[in-house]
Each structure stands twice: as structure tokens, then as C-alpha cells.
N, C-alpha and C positions, 0 to 999 in steps of 0.2 A: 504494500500500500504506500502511496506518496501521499503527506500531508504538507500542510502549509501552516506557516501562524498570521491571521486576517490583520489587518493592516487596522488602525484608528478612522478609516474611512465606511467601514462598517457596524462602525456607533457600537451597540450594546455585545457584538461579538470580535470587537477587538481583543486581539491577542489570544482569542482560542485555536484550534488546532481544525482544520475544514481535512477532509479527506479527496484527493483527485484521482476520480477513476476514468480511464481510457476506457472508449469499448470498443469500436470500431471507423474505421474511413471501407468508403470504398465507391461502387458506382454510379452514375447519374440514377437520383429517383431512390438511392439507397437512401439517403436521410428522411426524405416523406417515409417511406416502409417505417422505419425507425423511429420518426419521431411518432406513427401512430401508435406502434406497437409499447412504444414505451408511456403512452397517455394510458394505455387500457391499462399495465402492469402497475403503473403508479396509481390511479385510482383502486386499483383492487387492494392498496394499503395504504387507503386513508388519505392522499395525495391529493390539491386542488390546485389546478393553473392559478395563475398568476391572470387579474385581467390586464395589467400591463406589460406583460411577457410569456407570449404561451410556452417558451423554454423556459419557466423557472415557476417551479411547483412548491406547496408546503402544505403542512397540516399541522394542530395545535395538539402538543405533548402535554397538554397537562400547565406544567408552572414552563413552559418555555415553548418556540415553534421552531419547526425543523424544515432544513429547505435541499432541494433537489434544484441542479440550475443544471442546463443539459447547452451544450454548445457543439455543433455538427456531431460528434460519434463519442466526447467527451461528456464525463458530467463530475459536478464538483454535491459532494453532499456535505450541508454544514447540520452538525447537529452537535449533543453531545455526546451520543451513541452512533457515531458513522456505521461501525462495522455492524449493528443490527438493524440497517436500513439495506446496507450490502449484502447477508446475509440469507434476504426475502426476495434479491434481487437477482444473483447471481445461482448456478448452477450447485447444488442438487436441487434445491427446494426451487430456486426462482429458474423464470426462462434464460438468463444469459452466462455465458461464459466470458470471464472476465480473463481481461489481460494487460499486464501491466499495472496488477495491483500487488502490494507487498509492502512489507513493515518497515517505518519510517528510520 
């Protein structure tokens, strides 16, 4: 997994730790496939578009909200629990197989 530490420009989650996961590039029309299929997969846990970004998804954890931002075949999960948003996501339980994630 690659993480980051969020910069003072994102207000209340500066200086946490965001996790960057790669998933895929590839052919024209591959990213509409991909961004539909990742709409269904993020709403089937708990996941809502953004209405000023339909690449950046969240939903409300309780005492904090957790966000999914998806840019072409990339996405960045900021939570406090990345790897069990990854977890639902990725292969065995979830549909994808991840690559290029690993511990920081």
C-alpha cells in the first residue's frame, strides 16, 4: 500500500495518512466501463457521489466521513480505516484485483 500524509489544505484531515491505490489504465471507453462499475460497487457499501464531483464518493462513519476520490484507473481512499474500505473492494470478497498496493 502507498500512503500519503494530506497537506493543511484539506482542513480537518490534515496530517492524517490517505491511502493511494492504483487499479488500472488501459483502452479507449475502458474508464466509462470502470467508472460504472465502480459506482455500483461503491454504493453496495454505503458510498454517495459527490454532487460536485461524480469521481469523489463518501459516506458518514458515524463521528467522522470517509471518502473515495477515483481519478482515470486511480483512487485515493481517505478514511481512518483505509484498508477496510480496501478490503470490500478488492479480491477475494470484493470484484477487483489490486495492484500496486502495499505497506507504506
Amino acid at each position: 500500500m502507498m500512503y500519503i500524509r494530506l497537506g493543511p489544505e484539506i482542513r480537518d484531515w490534515a496530517g492524517k495518512l490517505a491511502m493511494i491505490r492504483k487499479l488500472l489504465y488501459g483502452l479507449i471507453g475502458l474508464g466509462v466501463q470502470f467508472h460504472c462499475h465502480l459506482c455500483t460497487e461503491l454504493e453496495k457499501i454505503g458510498f454517495k457521489p459527490s454532487k460536485a464531483n461524480l469521481d469523489l464518493w463518501m459516506r458518514d462513519a458515524g463521528n467522522h466521513y470517509e471518502y473515495v476520490a477515483k481519478y482515470i484507473g486511480d483512487m485515493l481512499i481517505i478514511s481512518k480505516e483505509p484498508k477496510a474500505i480496501l478490503d470490500l473492494l478488492q479480491k477475494p470478497k470484493g470484484p477487483y484485483d489490486s495492484k500496486g498496493v502495499g505497506s507504506p
